[in-house]
C-alpha positions as CSV (number, residue, x, y, z in Angstrom):
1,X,-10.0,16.5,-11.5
2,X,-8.0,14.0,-12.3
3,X,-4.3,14.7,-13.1
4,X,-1.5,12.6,-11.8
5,X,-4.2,11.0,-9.3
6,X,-6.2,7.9,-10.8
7,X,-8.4,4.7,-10.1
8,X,-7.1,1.3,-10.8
9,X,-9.8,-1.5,-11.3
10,X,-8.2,-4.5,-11.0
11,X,-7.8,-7.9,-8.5
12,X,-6.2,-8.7,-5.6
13,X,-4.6,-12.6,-5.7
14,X,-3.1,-14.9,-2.9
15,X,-1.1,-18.3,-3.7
16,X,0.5,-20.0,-0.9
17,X,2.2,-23.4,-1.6
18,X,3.1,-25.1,1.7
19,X,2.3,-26.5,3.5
20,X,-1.1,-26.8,1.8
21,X,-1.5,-25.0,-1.3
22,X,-4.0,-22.0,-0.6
23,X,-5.5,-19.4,-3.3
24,X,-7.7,-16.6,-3.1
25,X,-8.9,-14.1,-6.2
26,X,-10.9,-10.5,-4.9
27,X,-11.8,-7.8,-7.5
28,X,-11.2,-5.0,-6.2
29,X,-10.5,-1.2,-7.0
30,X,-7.4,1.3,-5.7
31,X,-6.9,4.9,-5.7
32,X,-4.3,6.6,-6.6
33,X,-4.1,9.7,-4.9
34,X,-1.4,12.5,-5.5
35,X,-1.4,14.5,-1.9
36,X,-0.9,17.7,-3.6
37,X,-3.4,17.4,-6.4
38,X,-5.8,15.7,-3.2
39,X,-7.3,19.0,-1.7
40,X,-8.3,20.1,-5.2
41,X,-9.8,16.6,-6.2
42,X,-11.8,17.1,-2.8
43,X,-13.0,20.6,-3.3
44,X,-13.9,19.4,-6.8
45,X,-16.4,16.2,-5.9
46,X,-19.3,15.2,-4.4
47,X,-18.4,12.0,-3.9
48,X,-14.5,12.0,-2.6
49,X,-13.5,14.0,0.2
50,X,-10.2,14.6,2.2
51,X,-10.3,14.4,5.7
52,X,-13.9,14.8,5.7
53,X,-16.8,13.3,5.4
54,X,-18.0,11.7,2.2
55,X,-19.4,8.9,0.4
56,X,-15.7,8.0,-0.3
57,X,-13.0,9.2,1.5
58,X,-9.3,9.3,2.1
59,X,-8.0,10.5,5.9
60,X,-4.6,11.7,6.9
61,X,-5.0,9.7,10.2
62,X,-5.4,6.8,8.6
63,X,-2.1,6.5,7.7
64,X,1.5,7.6,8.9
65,X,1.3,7.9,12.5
66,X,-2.3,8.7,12.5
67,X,-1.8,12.1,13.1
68,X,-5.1,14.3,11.6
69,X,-3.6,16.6,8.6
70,X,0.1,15.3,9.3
71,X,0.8,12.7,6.5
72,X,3.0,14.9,3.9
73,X,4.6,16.4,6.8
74,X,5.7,12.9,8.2
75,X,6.3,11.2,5.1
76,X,8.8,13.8,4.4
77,X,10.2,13.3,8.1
78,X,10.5,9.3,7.2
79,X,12.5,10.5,4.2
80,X,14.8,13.1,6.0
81,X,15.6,9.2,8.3
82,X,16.5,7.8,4.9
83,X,18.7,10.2,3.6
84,X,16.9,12.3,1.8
85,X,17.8,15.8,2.7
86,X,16.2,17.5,0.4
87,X,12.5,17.1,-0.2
88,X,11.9,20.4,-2.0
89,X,9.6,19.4,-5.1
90,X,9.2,15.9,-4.3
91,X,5.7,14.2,-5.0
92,X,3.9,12.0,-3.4
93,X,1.3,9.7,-4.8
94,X,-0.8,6.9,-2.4
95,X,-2.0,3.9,-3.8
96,X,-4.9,2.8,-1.4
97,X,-8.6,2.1,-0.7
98,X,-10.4,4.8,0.2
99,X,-13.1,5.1,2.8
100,X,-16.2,3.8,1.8
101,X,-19.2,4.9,3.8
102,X,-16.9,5.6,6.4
103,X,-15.5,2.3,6.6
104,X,-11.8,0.8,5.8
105,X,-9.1,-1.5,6.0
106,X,-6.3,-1.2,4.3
107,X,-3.5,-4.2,4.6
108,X,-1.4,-2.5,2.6
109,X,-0.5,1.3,1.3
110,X,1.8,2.1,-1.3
111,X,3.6,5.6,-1.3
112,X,5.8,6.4,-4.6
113,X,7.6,9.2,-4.1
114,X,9.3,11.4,-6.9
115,X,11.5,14.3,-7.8
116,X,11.2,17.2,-9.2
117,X,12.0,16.3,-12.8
118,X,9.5,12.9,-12.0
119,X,11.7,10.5,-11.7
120,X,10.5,7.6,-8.9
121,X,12.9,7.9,-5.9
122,X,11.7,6.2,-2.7
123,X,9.0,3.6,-2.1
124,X,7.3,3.4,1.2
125,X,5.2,0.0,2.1
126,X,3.4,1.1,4.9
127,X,1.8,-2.7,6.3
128,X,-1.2,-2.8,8.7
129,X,-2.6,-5.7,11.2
130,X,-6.0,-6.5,12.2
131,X,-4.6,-5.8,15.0
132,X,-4.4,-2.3,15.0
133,X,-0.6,-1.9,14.5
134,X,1.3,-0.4,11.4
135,X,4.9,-1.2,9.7
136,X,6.4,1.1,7.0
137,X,9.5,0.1,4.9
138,X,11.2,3.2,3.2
139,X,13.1,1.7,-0.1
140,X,15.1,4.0,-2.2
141,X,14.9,3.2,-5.6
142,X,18.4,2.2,-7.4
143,X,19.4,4.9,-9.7
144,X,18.9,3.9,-13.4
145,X,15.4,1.8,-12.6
146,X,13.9,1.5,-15.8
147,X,10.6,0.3,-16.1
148,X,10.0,-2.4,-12.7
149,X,11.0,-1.7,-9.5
150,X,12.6,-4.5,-7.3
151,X,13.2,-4.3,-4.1
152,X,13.0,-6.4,-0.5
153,X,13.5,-6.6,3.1
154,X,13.0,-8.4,6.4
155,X,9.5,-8.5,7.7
156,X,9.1,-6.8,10.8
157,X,5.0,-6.8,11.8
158,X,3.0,-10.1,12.3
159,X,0.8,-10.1,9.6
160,X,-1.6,-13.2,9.4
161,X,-1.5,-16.3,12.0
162,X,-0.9,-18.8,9.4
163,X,2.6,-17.1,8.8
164,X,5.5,-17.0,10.7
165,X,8.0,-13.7,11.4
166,X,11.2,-15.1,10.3
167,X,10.4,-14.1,6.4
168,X,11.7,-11.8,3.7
169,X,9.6,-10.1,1.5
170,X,10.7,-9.3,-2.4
171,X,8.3,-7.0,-3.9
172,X,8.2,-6.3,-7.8
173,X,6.5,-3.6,-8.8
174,X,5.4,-2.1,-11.5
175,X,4.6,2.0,-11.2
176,X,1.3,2.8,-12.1
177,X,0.9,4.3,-15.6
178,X,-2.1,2.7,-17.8
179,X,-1.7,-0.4,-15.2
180,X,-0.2,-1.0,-12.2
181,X,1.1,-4.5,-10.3
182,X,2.5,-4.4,-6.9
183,X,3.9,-7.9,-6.1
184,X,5.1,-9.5,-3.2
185,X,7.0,-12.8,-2.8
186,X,6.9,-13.6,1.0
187,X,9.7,-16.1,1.3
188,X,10.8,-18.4,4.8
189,X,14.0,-20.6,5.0
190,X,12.8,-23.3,3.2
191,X,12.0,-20.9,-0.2
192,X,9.1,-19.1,-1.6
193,X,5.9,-19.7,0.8
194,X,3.3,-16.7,-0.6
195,X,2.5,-14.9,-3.7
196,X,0.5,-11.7,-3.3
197,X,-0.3,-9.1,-6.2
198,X,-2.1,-6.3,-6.7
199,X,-3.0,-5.9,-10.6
200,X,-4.8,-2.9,-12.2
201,X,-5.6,-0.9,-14.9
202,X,-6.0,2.9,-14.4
203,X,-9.4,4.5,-14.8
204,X,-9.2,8.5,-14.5
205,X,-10.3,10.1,-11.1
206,X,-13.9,11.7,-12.0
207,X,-17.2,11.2,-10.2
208,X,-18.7,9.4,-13.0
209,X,-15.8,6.5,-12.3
210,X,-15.8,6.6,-8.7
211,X,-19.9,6.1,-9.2
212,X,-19.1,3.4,-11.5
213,X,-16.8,1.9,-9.2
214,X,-19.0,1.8,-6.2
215,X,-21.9,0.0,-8.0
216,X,-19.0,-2.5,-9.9
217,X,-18.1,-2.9,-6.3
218,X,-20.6,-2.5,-3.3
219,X,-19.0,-2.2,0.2
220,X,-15.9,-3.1,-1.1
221,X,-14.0,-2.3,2.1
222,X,-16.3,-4.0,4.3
223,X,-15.7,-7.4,1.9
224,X,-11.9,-6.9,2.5
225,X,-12.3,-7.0,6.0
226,X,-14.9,-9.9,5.7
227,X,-12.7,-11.9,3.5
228,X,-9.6,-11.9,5.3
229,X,-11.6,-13.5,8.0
230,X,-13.1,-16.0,5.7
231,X,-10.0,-16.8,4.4
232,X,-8.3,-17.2,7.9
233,X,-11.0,-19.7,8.4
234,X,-10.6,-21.7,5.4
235,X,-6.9,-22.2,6.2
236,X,-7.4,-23.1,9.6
237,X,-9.6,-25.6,8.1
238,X,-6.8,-27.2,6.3
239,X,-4.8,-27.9,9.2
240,X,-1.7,-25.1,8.4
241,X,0.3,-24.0,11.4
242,X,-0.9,-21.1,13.7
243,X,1.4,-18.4,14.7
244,X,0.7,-16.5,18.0
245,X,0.7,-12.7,17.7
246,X,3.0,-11.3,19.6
247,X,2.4,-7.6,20.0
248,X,4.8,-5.4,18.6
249,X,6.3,-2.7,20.7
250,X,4.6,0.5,19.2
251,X,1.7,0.9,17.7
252,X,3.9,2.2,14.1
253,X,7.0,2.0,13.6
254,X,9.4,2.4,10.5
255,X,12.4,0.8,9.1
256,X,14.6,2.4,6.3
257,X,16.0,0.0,4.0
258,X,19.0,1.3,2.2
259,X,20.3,4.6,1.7
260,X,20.1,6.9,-1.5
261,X,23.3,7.5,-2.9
262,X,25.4,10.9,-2.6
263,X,24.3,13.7,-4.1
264,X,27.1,13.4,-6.4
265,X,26.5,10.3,-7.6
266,X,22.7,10.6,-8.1
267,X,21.9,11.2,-12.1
């Protein structure tokens, strides 16, 4: 059942240099999900489902606008803001946790969307807050990428109290294939303030390795959620300054970054 779709075994690493150096290390796995190879892959196992319930599970409403059996339908309406037209063909494939036991978190979702002929057109980063609000950034890809992706944009969602809103985030990414890495230099006025990366290498999508992957890594969702407060606490412990959350004026929002270019120029 595998396909296009995939798991990615891999760690999750933190390094923050000012104004006390802070690092963190997780191990941690991702799936990759193709939403048009999903049903299928659901139908298929006893151990993932789609929009239902299962030992591991991925849910439309826990994306997008939360809407239950709406996320292709709005990810192509977030493409249509950005330009793109024409989303005839276009596939999308979700780089996330999944549900485990009914339980996730997930700070951040990657969507790479291509065309027809497979080429990687748009990226969406969609963010999320403990706080129960969501960010997505829709990134067109610059015609002729070969090989890593670069791309960046303003931050717009409070993220973590122990960094302030006037940032820019640069992400490099590398698409999954055998591995994946999904970087992100958070950056304030004064330079480079976080490193955060995503690295993995890809396992294919069959009960045996989602099995595998739940007894490598036990309540894995519930640790990411568990961590994140751990970690809070051990910078707070070092004395770094603490940003108030503001709450952001809708529950999800989106901002497009760029605009694909014309049809005539496009290759």
């Amino acid at each position: 059942m595998s396909g296009a779709s995939g798991i990615f075994l891999g760690e999750v690493m933190h390094t923050r240099s000012r104004p006390r150096r802070h690092r963190l290390r997780y191990r941690v796995f991702s799936l990759l999900l193709d939403l048009d190879e999903l049903p299928g892959c659901s139908d298929a196992s006893w151990l993932l489902g789609h929009n239902r319930r299962a030992v591991l599970s991925f849910w439309d409403a826990d994306h997008g606008d939360g809407s239950a059996g709406g996320l292709r339908g709005w990810i192509e309406a977030r493409l249509h803001d950005a330009g793109w037209t024409d989303t005839g063909g276009m596939s999308v494939r979700v780089l996330c946790y999944p549900r485990i036991f009914g339980y996730v978190f997930n700070p951040l979702t990657v969507y790479f969307c291509h065309d027809a002929d497979g080429g990687l057109k748009v990226i969406l980063y969609e963010v999320c807050n403990t706080f129960g609000e969501r960010h997505t950034y829709v990134i067109p890809v610059e015609q002729g990428t070969d090989g890593a992706v670069k791309q960046g944009c303003a931050k717009e969602l409070y993220v973590s109290p122990f960094m302030p809103m006037s940032c820019f985030y640069r992400f490099h990414i590398e698409p999954p294939g055998d591995r994946v890495l999904v970087r992100i230099d958070e950056s304030d006025a004064e330079g480079l303030l976080l490193v955060a990366a995503f690295c993995g290498r890809r396992e294919p999508l069959t009960d045996r390795n989602l099995l595998l992957a739940l007894l490598r890594y036990p309540l894995m969702t519930l640790k990411v959620t568990a961590g994140i407060h751990w970690e809070a606490l051990r910078i707070w412990w070092k004395g770094i300054p603490f940003h108030r959350h503001n709450a952001a004026a809708s529950r999800t929002a989106t901002t497009i970054v760029g605009r694909p270019a014309p049809a005539n120029e496009q290759h």
